[in-house]
C-alpha positions as CSV (number, residue, x, y, z in Angstrom):
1,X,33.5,-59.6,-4.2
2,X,33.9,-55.9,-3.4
3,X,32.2,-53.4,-4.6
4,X,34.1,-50.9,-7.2
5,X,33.9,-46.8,-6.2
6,X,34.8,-44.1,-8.0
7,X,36.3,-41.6,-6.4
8,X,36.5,-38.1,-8.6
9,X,39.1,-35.7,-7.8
10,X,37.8,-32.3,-8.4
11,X,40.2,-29.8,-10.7
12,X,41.2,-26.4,-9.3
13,X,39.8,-23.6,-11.3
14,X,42.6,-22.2,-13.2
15,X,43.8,-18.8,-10.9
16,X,43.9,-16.2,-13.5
17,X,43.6,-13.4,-10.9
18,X,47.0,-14.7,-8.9
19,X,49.1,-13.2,-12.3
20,X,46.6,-9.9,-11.9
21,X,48.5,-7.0,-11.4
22,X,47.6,-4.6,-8.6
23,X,45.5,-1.3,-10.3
24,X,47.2,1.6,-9.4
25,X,45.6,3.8,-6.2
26,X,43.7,6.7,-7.6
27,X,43.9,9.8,-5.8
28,X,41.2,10.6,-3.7
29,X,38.3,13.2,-5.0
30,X,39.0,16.6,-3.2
31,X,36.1,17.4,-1.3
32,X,33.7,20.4,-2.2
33,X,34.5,23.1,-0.1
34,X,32.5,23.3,2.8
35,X,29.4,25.7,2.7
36,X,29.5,28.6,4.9
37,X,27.3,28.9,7.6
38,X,26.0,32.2,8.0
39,X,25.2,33.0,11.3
40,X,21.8,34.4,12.6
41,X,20.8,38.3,12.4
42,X,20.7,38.1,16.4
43,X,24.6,36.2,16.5
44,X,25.3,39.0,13.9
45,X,24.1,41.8,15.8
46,X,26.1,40.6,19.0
47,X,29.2,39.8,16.7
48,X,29.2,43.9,15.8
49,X,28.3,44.7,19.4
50,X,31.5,42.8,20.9
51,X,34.0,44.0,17.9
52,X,32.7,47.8,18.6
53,X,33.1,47.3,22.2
54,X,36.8,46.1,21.3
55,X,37.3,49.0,19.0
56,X,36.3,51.3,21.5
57,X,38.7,50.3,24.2
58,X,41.4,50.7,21.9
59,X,40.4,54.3,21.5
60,X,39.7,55.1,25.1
61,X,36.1,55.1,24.8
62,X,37.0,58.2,23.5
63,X,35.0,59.2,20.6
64,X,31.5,58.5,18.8
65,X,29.8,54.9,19.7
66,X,28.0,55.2,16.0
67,X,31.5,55.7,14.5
68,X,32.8,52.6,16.5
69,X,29.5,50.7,15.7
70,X,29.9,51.5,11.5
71,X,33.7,50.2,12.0
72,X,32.8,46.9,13.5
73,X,30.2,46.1,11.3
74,X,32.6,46.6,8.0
75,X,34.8,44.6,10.2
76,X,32.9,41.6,10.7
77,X,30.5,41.7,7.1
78,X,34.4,41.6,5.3
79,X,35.2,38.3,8.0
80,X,31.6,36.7,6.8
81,X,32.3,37.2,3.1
């Protein structure tokens, strides 16, 4: 005589998600603006140093260096601002 088996078929769980619609895409956070990096008081100093150089050529090293010096750092404290 043979021997009976059972053989069990498993179900397939029911696919709920396959009807899912897709979420919309939210729009990606804007990032924080960046903080500014200030520089040192030594890259600062040569920062004036080269813009009064600059603004002394354009006057033909003509005129007052202290003058030159007061107009490039106004310059370049308005640029770090």
């Amino acid at each position: 005589m043979k021997k009976e088996t059972k053989t069990t078929v498993k179900k397939a769980a029911p696919k709920a998600a396959a009807v899912k619609k897709a979420a919309p895409k939210k729009a990606a956070p804007k990032k924080a603006a960046a903080a500014k990096k200030l520089p040192t008081a030594e890259e600062r100093y040569c920062m004036i140093q080269e813009a009064a150089y600059f603004i002394a050529e354009r006057h033909g090293f003509d005129g007052d260096s202290a003058y030159f010096w007061s107009l490039a750092e106004a310059q370049i404290n308005a640029s770090l601002e």
